[in-house]
BALUMLO-192609 format. One record per residue: x negated, y negated, z of N, C-alpha, C in turn. Coordinates in steps of 0.02 Angstrom, whole numbers. Atoms other than C-alpha are relative to their C-alpha. Layout:
n.x,n.y,n.z,ca.x,ca.y,ca.z,c.x,c.y,c.z
X,Y,Z,X,Y,Z,X,Y,Z
...
This chain:
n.x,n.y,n.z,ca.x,ca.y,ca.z,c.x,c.y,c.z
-44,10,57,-5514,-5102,5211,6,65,-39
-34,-52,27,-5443,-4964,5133,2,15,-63
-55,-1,56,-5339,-5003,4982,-18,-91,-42
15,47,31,-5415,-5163,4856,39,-6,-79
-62,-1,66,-5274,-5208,4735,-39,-56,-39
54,44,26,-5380,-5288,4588,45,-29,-83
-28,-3,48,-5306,-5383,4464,-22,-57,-42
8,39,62,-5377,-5476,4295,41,-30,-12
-25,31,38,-5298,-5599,4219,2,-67,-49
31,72,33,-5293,-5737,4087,66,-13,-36
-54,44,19,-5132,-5855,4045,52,50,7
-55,-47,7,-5006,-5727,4101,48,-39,46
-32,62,-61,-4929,-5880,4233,83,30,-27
-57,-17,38,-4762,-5825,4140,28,76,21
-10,-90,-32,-4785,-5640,4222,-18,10,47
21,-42,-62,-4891,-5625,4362,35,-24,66
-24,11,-30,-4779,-5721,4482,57,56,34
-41,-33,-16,-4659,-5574,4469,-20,57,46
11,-66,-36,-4795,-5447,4494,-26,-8,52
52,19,-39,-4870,-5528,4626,70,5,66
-70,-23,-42,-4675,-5513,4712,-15,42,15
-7,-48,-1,-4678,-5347,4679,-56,47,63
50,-34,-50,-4839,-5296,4770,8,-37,60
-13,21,-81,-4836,-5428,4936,43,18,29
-68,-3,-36,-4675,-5381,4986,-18,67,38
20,-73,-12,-4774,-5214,5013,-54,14,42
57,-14,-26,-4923,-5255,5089,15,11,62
13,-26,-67,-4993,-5197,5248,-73,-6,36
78,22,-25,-5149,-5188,5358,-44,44,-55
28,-31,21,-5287,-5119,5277,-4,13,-83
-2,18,73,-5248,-5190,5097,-16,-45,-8
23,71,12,-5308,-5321,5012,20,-14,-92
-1,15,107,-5273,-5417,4822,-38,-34,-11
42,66,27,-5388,-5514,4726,32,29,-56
-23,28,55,-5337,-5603,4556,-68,-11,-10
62,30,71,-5479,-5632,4426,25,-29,-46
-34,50,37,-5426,-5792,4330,-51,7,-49
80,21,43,-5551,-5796,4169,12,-51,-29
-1,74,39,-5502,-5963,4155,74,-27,-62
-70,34,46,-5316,-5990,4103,8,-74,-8
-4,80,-3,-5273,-6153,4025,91,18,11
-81,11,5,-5076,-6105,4080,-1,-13,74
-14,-3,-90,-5007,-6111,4267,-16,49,24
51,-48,-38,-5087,-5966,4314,-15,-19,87
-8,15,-36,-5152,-6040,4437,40,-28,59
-29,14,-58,-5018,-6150,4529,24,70,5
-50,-40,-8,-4915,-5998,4509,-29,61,77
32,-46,-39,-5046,-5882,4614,-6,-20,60
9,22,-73,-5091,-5999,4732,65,-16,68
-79,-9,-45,-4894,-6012,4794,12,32,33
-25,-72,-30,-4880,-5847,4805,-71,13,78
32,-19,-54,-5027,-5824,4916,-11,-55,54
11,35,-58,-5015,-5961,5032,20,13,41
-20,-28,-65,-5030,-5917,5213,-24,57,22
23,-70,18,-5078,-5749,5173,-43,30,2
69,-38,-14,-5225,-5638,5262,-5,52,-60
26,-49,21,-5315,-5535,5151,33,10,-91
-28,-9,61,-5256,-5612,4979,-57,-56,-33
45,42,41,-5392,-5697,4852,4,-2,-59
4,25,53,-5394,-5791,4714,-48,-29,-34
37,39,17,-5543,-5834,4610,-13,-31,-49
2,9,52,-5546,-5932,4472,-75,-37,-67
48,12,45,-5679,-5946,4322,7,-55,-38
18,78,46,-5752,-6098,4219,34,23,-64
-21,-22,84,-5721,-5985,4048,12,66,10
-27,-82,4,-5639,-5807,4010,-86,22,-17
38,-65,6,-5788,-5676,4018,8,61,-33
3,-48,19,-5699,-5551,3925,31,65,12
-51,-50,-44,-5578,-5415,3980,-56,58,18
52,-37,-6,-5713,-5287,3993,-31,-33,70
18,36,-79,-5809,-5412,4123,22,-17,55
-62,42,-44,-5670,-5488,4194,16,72,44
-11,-67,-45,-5623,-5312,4268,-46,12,26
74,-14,-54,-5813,-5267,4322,-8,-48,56
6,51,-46,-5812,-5429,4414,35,3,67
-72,-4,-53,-5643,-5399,4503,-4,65,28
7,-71,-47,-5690,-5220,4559,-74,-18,42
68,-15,-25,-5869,-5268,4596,23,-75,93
-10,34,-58,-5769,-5415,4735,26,43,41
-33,-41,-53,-5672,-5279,4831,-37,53,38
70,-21,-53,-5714,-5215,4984,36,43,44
-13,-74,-53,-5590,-5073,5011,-38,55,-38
39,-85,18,-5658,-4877,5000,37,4,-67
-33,-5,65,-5535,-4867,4842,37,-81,-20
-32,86,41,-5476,-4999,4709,51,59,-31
-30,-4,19,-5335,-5009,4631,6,-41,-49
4,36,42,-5326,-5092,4462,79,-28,-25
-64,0,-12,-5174,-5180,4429,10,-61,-69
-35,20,53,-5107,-5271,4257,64,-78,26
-48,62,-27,-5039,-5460,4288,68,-13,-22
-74,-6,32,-4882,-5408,4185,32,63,34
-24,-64,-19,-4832,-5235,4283,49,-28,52
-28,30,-69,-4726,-5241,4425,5,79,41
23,-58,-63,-4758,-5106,4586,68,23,-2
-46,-49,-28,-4619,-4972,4630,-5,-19,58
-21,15,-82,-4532,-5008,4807,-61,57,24
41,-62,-24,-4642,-4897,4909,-70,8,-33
38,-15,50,-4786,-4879,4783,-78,-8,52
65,0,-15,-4927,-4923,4913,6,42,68
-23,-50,-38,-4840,-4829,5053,-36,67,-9
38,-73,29,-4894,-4680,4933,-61,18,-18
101,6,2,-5059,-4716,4886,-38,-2,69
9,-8,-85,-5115,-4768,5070,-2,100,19
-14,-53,-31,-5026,-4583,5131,-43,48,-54
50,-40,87,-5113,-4504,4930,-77,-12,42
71,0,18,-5293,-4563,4964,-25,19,100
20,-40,-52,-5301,-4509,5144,-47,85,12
32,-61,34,-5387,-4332,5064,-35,-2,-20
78,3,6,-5525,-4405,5026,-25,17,-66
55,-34,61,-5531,-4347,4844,-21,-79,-51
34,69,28,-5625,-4469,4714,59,-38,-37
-30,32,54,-5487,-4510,4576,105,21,16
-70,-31,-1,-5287,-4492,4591,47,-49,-66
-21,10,74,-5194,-4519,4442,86,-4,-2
-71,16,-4,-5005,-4610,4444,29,-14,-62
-33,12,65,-4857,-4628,4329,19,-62,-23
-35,58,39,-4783,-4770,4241,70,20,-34
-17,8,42,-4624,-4802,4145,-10,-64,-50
-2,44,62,-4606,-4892,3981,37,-54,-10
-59,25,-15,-4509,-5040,3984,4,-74,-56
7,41,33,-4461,-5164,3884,-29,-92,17
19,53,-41,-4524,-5357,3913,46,-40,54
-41,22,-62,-4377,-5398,4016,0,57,30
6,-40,-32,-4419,-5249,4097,60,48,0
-47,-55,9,-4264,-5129,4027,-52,47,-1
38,-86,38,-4327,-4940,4028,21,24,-65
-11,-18,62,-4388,-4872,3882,-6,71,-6
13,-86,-11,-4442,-4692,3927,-55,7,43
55,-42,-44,-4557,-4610,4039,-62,1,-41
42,15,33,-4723,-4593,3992,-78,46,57
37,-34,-58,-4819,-4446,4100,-63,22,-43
49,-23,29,-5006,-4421,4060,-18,76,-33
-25,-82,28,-4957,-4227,4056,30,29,11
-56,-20,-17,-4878,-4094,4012,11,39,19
-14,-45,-47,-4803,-3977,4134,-32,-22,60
28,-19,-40,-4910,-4020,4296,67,-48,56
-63,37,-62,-4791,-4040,4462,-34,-39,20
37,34,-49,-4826,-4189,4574,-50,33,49
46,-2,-50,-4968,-4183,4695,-84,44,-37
77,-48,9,-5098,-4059,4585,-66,-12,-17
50,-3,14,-5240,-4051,4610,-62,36,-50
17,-19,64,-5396,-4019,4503,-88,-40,30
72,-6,-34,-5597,-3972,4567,-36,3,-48
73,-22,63,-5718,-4003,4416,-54,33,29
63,-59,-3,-5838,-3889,4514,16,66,-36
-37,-56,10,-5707,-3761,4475,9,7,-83
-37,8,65,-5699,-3721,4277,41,0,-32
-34,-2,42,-5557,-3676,4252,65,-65,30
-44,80,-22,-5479,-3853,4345,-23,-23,-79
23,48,47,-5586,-3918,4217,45,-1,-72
-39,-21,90,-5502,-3853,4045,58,-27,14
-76,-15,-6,-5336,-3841,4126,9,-73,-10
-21,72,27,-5348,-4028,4136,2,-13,-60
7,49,90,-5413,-4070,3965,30,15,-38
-49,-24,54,-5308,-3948,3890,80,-25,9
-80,14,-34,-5134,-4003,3986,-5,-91,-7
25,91,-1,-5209,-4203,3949,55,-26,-69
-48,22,32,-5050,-4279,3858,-11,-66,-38
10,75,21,-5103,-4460,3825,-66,-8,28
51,-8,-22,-5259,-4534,3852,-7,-41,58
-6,22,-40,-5203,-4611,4002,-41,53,81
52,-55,-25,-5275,-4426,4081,-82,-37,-26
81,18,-7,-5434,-4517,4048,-24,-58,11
-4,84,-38,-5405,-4696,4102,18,-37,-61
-16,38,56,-5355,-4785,3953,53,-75,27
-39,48,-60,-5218,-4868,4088,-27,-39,36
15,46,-37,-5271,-5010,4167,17,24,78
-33,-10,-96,-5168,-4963,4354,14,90,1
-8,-67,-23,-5157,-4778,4310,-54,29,39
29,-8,-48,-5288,-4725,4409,-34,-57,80
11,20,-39,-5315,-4763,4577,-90,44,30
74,-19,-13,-5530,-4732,4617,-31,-30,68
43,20,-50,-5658,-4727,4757,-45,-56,-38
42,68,21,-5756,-4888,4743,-72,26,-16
42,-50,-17,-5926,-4774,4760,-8,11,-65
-17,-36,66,-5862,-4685,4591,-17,-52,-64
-1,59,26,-5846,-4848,4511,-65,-21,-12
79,9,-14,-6021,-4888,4575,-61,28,-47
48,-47,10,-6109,-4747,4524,-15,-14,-67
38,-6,75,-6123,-4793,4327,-5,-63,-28
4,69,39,-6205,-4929,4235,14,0,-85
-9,1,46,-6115,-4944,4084,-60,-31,-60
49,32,59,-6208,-4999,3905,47,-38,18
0,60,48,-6220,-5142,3828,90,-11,-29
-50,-12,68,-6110,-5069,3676,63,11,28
-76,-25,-31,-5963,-5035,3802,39,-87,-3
-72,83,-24,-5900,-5230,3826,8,-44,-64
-36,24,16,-5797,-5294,3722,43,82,-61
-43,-65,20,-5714,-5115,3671,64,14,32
-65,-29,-32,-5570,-5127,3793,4,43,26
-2,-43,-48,-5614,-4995,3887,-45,30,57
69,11,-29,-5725,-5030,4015,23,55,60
-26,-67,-61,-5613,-4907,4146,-15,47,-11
13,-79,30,-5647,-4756,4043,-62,0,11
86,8,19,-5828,-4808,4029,-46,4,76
17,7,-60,-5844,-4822,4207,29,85,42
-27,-68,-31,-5729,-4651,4277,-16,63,-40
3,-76,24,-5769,-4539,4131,-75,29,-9
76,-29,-21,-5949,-4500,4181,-2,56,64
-24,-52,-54,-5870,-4422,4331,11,75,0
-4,-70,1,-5811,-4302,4236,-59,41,-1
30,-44,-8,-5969,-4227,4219,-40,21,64
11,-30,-61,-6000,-4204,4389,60,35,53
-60,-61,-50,-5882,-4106,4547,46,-53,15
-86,66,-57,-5741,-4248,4550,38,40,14
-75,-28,-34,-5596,-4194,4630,44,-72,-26
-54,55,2,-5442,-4280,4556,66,51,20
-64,-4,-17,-5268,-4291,4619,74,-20,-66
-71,28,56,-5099,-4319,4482,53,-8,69
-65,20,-54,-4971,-4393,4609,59,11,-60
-66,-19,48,-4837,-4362,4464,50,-54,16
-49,40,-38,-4744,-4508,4549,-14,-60,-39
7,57,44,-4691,-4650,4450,1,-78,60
-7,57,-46,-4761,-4806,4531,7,-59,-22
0,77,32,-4736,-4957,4410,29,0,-59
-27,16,64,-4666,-5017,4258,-54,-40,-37
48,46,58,-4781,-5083,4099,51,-19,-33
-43,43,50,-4704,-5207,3983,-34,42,-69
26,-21,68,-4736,-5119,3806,-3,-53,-29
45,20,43,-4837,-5203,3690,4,-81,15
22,95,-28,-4883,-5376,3797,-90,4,2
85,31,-2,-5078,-5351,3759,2,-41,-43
23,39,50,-5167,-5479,3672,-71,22,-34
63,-19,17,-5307,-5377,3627,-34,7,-71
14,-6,61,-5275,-5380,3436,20,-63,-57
-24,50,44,-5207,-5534,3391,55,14,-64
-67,4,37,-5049,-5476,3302,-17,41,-41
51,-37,78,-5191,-5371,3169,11,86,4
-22,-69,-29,-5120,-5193,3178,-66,56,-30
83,-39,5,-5301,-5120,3083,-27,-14,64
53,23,-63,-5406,-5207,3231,55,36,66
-34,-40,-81,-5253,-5121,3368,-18,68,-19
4,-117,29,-5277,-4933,3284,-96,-17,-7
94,-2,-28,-5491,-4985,3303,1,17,60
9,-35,-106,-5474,-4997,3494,44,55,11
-29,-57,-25,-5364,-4862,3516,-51,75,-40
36,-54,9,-5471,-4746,3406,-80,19,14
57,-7,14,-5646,-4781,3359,-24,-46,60
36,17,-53,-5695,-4899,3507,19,73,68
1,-53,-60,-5612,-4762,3632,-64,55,-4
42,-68,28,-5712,-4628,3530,-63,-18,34
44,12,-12,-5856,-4731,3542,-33,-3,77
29,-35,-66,-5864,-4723,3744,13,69,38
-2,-66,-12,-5803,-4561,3750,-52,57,-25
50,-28,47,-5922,-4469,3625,-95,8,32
91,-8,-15,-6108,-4522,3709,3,43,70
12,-47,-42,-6055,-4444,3852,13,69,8
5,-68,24,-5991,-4289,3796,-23,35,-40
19,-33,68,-6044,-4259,3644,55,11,-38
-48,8,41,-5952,-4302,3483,23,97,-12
-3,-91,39,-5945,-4095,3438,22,40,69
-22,-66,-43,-5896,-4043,3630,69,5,24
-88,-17,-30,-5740,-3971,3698,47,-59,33
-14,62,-16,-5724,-4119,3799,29,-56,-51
5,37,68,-5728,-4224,3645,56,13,-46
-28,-32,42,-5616,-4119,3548,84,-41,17
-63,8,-20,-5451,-4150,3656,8,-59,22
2,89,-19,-5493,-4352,3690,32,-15,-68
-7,17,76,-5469,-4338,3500,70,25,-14
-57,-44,11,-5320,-4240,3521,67,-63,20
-56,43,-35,-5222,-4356,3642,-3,-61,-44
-3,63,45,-5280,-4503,3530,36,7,-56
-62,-26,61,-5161,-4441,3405,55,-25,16
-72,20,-40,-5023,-4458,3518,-4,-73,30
10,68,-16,-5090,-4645,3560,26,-27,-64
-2,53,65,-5111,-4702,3375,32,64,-57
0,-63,63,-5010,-4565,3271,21,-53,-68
10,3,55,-4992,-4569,3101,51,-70,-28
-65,51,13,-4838,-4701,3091,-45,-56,-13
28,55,7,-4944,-4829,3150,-56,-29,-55
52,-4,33,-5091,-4791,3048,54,-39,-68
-43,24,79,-4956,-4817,2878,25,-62,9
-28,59,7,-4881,-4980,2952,-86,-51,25
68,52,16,-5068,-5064,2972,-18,0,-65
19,-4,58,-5098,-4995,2807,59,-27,-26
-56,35,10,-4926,-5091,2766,-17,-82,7
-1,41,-5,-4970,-5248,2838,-72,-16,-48
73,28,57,-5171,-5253,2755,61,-3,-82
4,10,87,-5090,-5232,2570,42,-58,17
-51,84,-17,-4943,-5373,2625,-60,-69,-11
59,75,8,-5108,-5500,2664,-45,5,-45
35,-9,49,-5189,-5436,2528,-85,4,26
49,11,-36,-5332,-5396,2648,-42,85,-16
32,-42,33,-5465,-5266,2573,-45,9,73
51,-7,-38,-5581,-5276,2726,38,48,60
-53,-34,-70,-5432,-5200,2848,20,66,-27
-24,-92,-3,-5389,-5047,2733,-60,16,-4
75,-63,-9,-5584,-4996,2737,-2,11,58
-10,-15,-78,-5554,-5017,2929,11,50,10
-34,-56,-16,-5420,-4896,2924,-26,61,-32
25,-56,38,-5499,-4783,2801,-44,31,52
56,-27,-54,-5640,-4765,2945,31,21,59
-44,-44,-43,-5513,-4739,3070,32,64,-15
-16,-73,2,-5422,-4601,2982,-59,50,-3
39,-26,22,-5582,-4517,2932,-20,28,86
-2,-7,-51,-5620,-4537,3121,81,59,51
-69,-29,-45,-5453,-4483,3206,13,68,-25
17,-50,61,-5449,-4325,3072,-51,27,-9
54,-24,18,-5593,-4272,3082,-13,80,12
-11,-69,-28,-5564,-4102,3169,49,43,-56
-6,-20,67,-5544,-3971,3032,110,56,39
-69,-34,-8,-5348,-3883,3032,52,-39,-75
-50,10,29,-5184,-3907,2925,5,-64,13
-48,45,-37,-5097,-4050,3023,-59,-64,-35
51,73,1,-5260,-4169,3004,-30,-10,-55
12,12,68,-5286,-4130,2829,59,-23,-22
-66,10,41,-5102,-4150,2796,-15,-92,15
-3,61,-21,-5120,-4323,2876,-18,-47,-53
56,38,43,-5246,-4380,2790,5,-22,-78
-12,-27,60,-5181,-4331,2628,53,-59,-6
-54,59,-10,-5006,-4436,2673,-41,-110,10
31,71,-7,-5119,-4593,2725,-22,-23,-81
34,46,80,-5225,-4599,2565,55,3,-65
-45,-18,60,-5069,-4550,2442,47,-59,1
-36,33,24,-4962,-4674,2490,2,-70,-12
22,70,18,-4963,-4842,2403,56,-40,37
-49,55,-46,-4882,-5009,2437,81,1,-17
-74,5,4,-4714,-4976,2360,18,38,35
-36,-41,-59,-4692,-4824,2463,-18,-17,68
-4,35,-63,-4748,-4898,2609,49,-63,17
-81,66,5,-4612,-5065,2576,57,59,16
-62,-49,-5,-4477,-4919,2554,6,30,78
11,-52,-82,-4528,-4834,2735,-5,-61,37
-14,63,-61,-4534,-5012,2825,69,-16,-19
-84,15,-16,-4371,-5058,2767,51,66,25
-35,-63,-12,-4287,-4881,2793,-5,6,62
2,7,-97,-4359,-4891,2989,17,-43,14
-40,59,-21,-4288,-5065,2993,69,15,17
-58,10,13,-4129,-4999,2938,43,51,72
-24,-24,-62,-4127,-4859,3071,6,-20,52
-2,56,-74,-4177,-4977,3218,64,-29,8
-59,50,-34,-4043,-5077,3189,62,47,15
-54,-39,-6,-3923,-4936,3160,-5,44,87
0,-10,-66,-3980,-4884,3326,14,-8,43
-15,49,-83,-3964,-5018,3434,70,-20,-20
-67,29,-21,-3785,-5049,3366,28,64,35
């Protein structure tokens, strides 16, 4: 087995039928899918089991109770039993070709290869591109024995999808996967992929950027925050930080530019419309949140991240009302 297409899920019966199109229509020898149910109370199930009836080398297992997105993924990599997994999002849907390329990609034997996505809306219109970085052509490679692979990455690292933050953006040796026993403190942070591939970095991985867009994500179909836009700007900052940081060191170079791209995850917009919605609920416990997030995200001394900082704590709730209706007014003037 080769190629182990691994995919979590919990009550997405409403989505994964499509993506589950998208990938069989593709398969081949030497692939395999498993589904990790953590226990949907929707159709989930009939929906999976349709699709795979008849079907060598397709599994479905389903759980008593959700475990946890964090677990639920360890579980579903720790069943596959090709040389590389592939992690795969029960709302995405595969690019024609997309395993064609991976298959012919991981033939080279290196540990990690790193694919694109576009942005798309939930009926799946495109919304824009969305490449982990910037400038590198398809195919380049990149030898962490070598130092100056090493920088060139972290410095050319656009989003923090260059560090797994993506659920299906990296495609990994199972081995790699293997090799680290996460903490404790890592599960229930949402980022149990990072927690697992970015230990690598400090040893001779060899990664690949295929630059090739192989799938479409639905923008903003997680449920990871419950609608609470303080608790979405936590996991994107201070839980990322938090498994990024013990292994580099909060103060190293490494460290520096995880903090960098997290800017470009959670910039400053968002930060003002959570701090928009806490004063709306009249919720005191969500702007000390954010206060610890900016303090966090800002923390690296320059202009830009003092200016930030400065804009967050200055502006109150009437100027924040004035700046949600004024981006209302452009949206719409947009889309007519």
């Amino acid at each position: 087995m080769r190629l182990s297409i691994c995919i979590p899920t919990y009550n997405f019966g409403a989505f994964i039928g499509e993506t589950l199109d998208s990938i069989l229509s593709q398969l081949t020898d030497g692939v395999e899918v498993i589904v990790l149910d953590g226990g949907s109370t929707d159709n989930t199930a009939e929906v999976v089991r349709q699709k795979f009836a008849g079907i060598p080398n397709l599994f479905y297992h389903r759980q008593a109770e959700r475990g946890g997105i964090d677990r639920d993924i360890e579980r579903v990599v720790s069943m596959a039993r090709g040389e590389y997994c592939w992690l795969f999002s029960a709302d995405d849907i595969m690019q024609p070709g997309a395993i064609e390329t991976v298959l012919s990609s991981i033939k080279t034997g290196l540990d990690i290869y790193i694919c694109e996505h576009r942005l798309s809306t939930m009926q799946l219109k495109p919304i824009k591109e969305h490449p982990p970085f910037n400038g590198f052509p398809a195919m380049t490679q990149f030898d962490f024995s070598q130092g100056n692979d090493r920088w060139r990455y972290f410095e050319s690292a656009r989003t923090s999808e260059a560090f797994f933050s993506y659920l299906a953006g990296p495609i990994f040796k199972k081995s790699v996967w293997d090799a680290v026993d996460v903490p404790e403190s890592v599960y229930g942070s949402c980022w149990i992929v990072a927690a697992h591939l970015l230990p690598a970095f400090k040893k001779e991985v060899r990664i690949q950027y295929l630059g090739k867009l192989l799938m479409l994500k639905r923008e903003g179909n997680d449920s990871f925050s419950g609608g609470n836009r303080a608790t979405r700007c936590k996991i994107g900052i201070e839980n990322f930080q938090n498994v990024a940081n013990p292994i580099f060191g909060i103060s190293s170079r490494e460290a520096f530019h995880i903090r960098r791209v997290l800017q470009n995850d959670v910039p400053l917009l968002a930060l003002l419309a959570a701090k928009y919605q806490a004063y709306k609920n009249h919720c005191e416990q969500d702007l000390l949140l954010l206060q610890r997030q900016v303090a966090m995200h800002y923390m690296d001394s320059g202009l830009g991240n003092n200016l930030r900082k400065i804009i967050f704590y200055m502006l109150g709730y009437k100027a924040l009302v004035m700046g949600y209706h004024a981006r209302a007014l452009i949206n719409r003037l947009r889309r007519r």
